[in-house]
C-alpha atoms as one frame of an Amber mdcrd trajectory, in Angstrom:
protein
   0.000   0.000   0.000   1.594   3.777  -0.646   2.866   5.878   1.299   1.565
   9.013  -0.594  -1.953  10.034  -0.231  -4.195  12.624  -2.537  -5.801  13.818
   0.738  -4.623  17.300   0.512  -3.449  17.487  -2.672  -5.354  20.438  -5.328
  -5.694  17.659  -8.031  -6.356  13.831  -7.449  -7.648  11.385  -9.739  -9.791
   8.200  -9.213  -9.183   5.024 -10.626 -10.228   1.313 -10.572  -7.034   0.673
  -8.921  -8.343   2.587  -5.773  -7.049   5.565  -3.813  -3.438   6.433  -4.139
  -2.117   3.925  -5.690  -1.673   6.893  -8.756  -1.043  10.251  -8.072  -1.802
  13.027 -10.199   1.022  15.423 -10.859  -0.429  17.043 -13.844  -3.206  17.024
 -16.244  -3.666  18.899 -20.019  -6.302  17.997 -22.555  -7.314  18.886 -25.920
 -11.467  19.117 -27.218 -12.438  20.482 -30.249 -16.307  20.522 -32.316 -16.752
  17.490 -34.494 -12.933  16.380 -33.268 -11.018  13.589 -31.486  -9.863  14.598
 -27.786  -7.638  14.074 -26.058  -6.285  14.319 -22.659  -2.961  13.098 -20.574
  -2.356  12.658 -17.096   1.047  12.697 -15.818   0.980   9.891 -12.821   3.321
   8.611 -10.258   2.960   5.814  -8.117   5.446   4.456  -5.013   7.986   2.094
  -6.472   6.882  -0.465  -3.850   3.288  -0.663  -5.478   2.857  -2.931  -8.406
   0.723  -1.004 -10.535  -1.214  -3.592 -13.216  -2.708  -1.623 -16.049  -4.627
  -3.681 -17.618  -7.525  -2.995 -15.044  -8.062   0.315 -15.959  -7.077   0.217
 -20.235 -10.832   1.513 -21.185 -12.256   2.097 -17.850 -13.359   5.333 -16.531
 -11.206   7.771 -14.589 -11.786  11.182 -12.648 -10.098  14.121 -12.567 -10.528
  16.691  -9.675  -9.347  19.898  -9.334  -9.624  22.313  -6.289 -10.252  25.524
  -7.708 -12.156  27.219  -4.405  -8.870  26.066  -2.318  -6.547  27.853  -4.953
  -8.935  30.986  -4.929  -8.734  30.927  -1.260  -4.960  30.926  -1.170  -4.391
  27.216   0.794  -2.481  26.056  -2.558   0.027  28.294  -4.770  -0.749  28.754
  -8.531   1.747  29.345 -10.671   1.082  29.959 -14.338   3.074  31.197 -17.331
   2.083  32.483 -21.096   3.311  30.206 -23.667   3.519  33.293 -26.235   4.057
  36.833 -26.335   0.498  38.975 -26.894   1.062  41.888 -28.960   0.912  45.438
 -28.194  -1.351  46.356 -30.457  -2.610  45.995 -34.238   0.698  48.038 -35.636
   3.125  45.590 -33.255   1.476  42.731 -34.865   1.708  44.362 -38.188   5.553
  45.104 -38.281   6.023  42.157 -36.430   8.941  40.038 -39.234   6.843  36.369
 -39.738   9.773  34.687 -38.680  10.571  36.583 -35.669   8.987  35.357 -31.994
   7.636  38.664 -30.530   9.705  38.118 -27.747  12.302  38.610 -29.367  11.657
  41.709 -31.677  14.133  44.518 -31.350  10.988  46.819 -31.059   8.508  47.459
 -27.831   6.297  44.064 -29.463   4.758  43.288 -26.045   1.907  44.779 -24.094
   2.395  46.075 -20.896  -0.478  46.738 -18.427  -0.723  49.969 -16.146   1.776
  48.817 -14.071   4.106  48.118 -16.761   4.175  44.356 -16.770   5.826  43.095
 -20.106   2.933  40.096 -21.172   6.167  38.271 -23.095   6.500  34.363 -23.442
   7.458  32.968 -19.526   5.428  35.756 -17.975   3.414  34.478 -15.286   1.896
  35.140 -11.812   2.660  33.898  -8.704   0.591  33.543  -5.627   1.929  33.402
  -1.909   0.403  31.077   0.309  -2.012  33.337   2.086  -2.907  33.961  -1.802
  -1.465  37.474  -1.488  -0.530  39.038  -5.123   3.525  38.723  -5.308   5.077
  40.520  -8.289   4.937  38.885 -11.779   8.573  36.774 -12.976   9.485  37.705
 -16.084  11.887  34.790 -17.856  13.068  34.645 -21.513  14.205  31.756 -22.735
């Protein structure tokens, strides 16, 4: 039996293998009109639990995620933009095709009153208590 428990965790996932035996470390999916989707779970188990997959190959699985606690500051989201958004029409304009906008030798980004560069990597952080800390900027 693990060790590791989905208890407090702010995203579990049930399974016919029973609780914690998986745990959810992250979770992305793709659904689109008249479309395939698709969605993957990235799972760990404890290496002294023999997982067996072939109970759950076409069985149903659940997904939670605890929004409220995240809202309510008892987990930390951290989240960052996987592109640049443009200024404005004219950035986008004399923006060269093959150029990322983060890396234009121009002013390509927006920036919000506060003057917060929305570039690719930008991304808020929350403290504990969920108290606003300043934005990270990172280029690659």
């Amino acid at each position: 039996m693990s060790k590791y428990t989905q208890t407090d965790r702010p995203l579990k996932i049930t399974t016919p293998l029973g609780p914690d035996i998986l745990l959810l470390r992250g979770f992305h999916g793709r659904e689109e009109i008249s479309q395939l989707f698709g969605f993957h779970a990235d799972m760990v188990a404890d290496l002294q639990d023999e997982v067996r997959f072939d109970p759950i190959i076409g069985q149903s699985m659940t997904v939670e995620m605890r929004l409220l606690d995240v809202v309510r500051g008892r987990f930390a989201p951290v989240g960052k933009l996987p592109l640049t958004i443009p200024a404005d029409q004219a950035a986008v304009d004399k923006n060269a095709p093959d150029v990322p906008g983060f890396a234009e030798a121009f002013d390509y980004a927006y920036k919000n009153r506060v003057s917060d560069k929305y570039v690719f990597g930008f991304g808020l952080t929350y403290g504990q208590n969920g108290a606003h800390q300043p934005p990270s900027l990172r280029l690659p």
